[in-house]
N, C-alpha and C positions, 0 to 999 in steps of 0.2 A: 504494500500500500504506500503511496508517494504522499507526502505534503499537501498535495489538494486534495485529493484524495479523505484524508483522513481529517482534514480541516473541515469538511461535511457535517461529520459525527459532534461538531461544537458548535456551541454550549447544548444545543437543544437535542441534539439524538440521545445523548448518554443515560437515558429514563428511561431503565425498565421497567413498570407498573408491574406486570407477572410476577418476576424471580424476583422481586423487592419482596411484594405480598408472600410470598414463598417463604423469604426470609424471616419475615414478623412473622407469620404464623408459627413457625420454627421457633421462635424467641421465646415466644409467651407459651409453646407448650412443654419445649424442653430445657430451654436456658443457649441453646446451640441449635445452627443449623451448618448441616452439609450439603453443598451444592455440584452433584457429580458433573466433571463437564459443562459446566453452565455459564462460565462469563462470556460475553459476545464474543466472536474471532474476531472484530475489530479490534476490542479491548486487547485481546491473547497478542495478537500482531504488533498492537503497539509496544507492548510491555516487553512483546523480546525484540524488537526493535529497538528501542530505550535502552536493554539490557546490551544487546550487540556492540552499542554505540561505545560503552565505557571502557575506559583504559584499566586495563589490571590494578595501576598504580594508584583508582580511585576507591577502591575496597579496603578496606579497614579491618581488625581485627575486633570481633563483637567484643563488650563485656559483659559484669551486670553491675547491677546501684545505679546510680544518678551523682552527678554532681560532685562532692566532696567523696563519696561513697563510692565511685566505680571505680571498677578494677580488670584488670583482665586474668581471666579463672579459664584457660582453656583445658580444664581437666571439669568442667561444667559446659559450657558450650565451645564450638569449634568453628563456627560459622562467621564468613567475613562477610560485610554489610558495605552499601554504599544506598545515602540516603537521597528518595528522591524528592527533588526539591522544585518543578513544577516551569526548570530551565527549558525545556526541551518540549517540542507541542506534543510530544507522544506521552511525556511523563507528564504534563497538563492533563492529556486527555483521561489519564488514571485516574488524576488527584477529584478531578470534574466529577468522571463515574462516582468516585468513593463517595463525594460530597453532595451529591445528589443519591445514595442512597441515605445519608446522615440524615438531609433534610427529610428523606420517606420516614425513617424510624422516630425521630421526631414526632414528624404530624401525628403519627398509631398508637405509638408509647410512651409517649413526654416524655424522654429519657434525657432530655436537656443536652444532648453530645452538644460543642462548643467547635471543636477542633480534630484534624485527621493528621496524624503523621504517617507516614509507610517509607521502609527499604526495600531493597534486594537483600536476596540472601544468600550465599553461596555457600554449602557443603562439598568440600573438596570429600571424596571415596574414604568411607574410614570416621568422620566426621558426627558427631553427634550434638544433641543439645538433652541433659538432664532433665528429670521431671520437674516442674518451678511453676510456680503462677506469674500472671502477667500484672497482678496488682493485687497486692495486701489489704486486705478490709480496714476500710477505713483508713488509709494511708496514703493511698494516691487516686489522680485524678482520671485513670483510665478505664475507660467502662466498657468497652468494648472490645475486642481483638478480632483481628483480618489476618486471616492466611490465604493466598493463591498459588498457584504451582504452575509453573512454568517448564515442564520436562516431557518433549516428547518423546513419543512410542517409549514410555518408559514400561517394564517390565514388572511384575511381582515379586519377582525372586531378586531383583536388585535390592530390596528393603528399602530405608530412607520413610518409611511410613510415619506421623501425625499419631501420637495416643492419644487421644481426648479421654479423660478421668472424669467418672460423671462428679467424684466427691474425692474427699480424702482419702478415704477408707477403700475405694475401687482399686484394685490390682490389678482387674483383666482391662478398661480401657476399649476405647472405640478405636481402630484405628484404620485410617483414613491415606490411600495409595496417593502419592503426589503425581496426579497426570497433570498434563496440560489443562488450561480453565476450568479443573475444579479447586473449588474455593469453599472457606469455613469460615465462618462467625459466631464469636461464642462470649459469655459474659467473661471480663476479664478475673474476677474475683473470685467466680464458681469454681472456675475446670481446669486443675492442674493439667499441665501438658508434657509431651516431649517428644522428640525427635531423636528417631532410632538411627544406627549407623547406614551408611547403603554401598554399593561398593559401584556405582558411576556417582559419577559430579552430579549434585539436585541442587537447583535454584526454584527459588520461592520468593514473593513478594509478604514482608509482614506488616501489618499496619494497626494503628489504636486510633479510637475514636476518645477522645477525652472529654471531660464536663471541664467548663472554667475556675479555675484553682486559684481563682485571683486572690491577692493579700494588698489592703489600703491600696486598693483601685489598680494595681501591677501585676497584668496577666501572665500568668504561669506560666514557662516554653514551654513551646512542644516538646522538645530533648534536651 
């Protein structure tokens, strides 16, 4: 897909009413929803297009904590990140998608989301992320989490699979094959997660929807 092309799909294509409603419906009955293969090819196109574009030397090593508190723990996660930041009309047209699903969940659930951050992901073969949650009760501003997957003809027997934990106390976990345009959304507080080893390279987009964490009228970052 070229520049004009995909300049179509903006602002006003990026609403899907269906797989939106999909998604709430999913919220409110289970706390998560799975969407097999379901993001638009437009969408899938842009994002490894986006993805294509970057230089190795723009990936980062993940960590965890925030701020004063991050550290890099790669005996916890392994995954190098490069965030998108909305430079490029293909990573716009992500952020667009994302934020007009924000605005759907809103209007359904007064969940009050404020804000979307999202990266890439990259799992080099071998590469895992520990089970962890994406926000501590009561502690941070993030309410929601986005996983997408970006790997074609990816196989089963490669692993790299997505355990969604319905509670603490779940051992066996949902777990979810990273193909191409399928995508997860799940409450950030609920559903411990993690990411198993796989033995090809899996690239994933993650992203949070966050409520406003403002303190004396200075809004929280994103990161």
């Amino acid at each position: 897909m070229n520049r004009e092309q995909l300049a179509l799909y903006q602002p006003l294509h990026v609403f899907d009413e269906l797989l939106f409603n999909g998604v709430v419906d999913d919220l409110v009955e289970k706390g998560y929803s799975i969407q097999t293969s379901a993001l638009p090819a437009f969408l899938t196109d842009a994002l490894l297009a986006c993805q294509d574009a970057i230089n190795d030397t723009e990936y980062k090593n993940a960590g965890i904590g925030r701020a004063g508190d991050f550290q890099h723990a790669r005996d916890i996660r392994g995954d190098n990140i490069c965030w998108i930041t909305g430079s490029s009309q293909e990573g716009e047209l992500w952020l667009s998608w994302c934020n007009a699903l924000k605005d759907f969940i809103n209007k359904h659930l007064y969940l009050g989301l404020f804000s979307f951050e999202s990266h890439f992901a990259c799992y080099e073969p071998g590469k895992f992320y520990k089970r962890h949650v994406d926000a501590f009760k009561g502690k941070s501003n993030r309410v929601l989490s986005l996983v997408a997957y970006l790997n074609e003809d990816w196989n089963s027997n490669y692993g790299g699979e997505l355990v969604l934990y319905k509670n603490d106390n779940d051992a066996e976990g949902i777990r979810v094959v990273p193909n191409l345009g399928t995508f997860v959304v799940f409450l950030s507080e609920q559903f411990p997660h993690e990411v198993l080893p796989a033995t090809h390279k899996r690239n994933s987009v993650a992203g949070w929807y966050r409520v406003n964490g403002s303190v004396n009228d200075v809004i929280d970052p994103p990161r």
